[in-house]
TIFILO-99160 format. One line per field, with one value per residue (C-alpha): residue number from 1; residue in three letters; chain; x, y, z. Coordinates in pm, whole numbers. Layout:
BEGIN
n <- c(NUM ...)
res <- c(ALA ...)
chain <- c(A ...)
u <- c(X ...)
v <- c(Y ...)
w <- c(Z ...)
//
This chain:
BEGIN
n <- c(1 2 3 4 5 6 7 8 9 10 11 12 13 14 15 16 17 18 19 20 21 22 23 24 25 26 27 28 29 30 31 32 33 34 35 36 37 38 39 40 41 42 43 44 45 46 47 48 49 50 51 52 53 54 55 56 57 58 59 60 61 62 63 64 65 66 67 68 69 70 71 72)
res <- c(UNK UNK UNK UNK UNK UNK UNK UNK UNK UNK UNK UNK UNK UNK UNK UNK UNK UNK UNK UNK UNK UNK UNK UNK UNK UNK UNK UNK UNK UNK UNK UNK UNK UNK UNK UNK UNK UNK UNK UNK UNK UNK UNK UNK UNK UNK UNK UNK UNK UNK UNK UNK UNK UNK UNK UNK UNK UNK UNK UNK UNK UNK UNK UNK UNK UNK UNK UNK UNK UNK UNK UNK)
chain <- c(A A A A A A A A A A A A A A A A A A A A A A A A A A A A A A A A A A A A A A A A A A A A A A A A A A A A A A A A A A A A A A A A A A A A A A A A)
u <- c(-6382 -5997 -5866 -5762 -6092 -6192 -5928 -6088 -6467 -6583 -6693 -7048 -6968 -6797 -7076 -7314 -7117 -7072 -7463 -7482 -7261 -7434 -7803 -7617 -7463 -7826 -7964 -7701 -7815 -8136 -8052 -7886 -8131 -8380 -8081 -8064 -7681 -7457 -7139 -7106 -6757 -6967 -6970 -6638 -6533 -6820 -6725 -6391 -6498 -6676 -6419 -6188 -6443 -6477 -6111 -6072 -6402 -6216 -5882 -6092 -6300 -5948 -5783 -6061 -6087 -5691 -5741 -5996 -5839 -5534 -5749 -5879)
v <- c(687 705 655 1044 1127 970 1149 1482 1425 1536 1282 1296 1298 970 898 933 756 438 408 466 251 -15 63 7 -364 -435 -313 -523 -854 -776 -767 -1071 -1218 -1202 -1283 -892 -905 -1156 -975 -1051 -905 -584 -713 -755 -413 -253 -442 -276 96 26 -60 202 430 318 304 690 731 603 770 1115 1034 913 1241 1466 1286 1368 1708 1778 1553 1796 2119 2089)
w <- c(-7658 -7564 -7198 -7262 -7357 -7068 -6828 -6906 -6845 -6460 -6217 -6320 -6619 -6648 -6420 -6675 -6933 -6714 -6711 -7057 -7176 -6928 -7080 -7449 -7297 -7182 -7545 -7700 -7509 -7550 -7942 -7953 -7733 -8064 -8285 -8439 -8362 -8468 -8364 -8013 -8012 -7891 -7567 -7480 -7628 -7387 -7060 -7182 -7185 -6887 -6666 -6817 -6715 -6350 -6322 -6444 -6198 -5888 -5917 -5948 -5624 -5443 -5605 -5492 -5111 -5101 -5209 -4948 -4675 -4757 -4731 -4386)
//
């Protein structure tokens, strides 16, 4: 999934993704764990999404705190 793709999901949304994509690093250990992966270049490319997501994540929740802040 693209950073742009990622721009447009909703907070719990990306939310959602961010502990999916967690369960699938877990999965992935656990399959290399009992040597059913040998590509461990998996990993790296998951941390990767991961902390794309979480980046998108917290400049929504800082956007949306500003936009209330600015409300009130």
């Amino acid at each position: 999934m693209s950073v742009n793709d990622l721009k447009e999901l909703s907070i719990t949304e990306l939310e959602n993704k961010i502990f999916d994509l967690k369960r699938e690093l877990m999965d992935s250990r656990f399959a290399l764990a009992t040597s059913q992966i040998e590509d461990t270049s998996v990993f790296k490319k998951i941390k990767k999404e991961i902390a794309q997501a979480n980046t998108i994540l917290n400049q929504k929740v800082k956007q949306e705190s500003i936009n209330q802040d600015s409300n009130e």
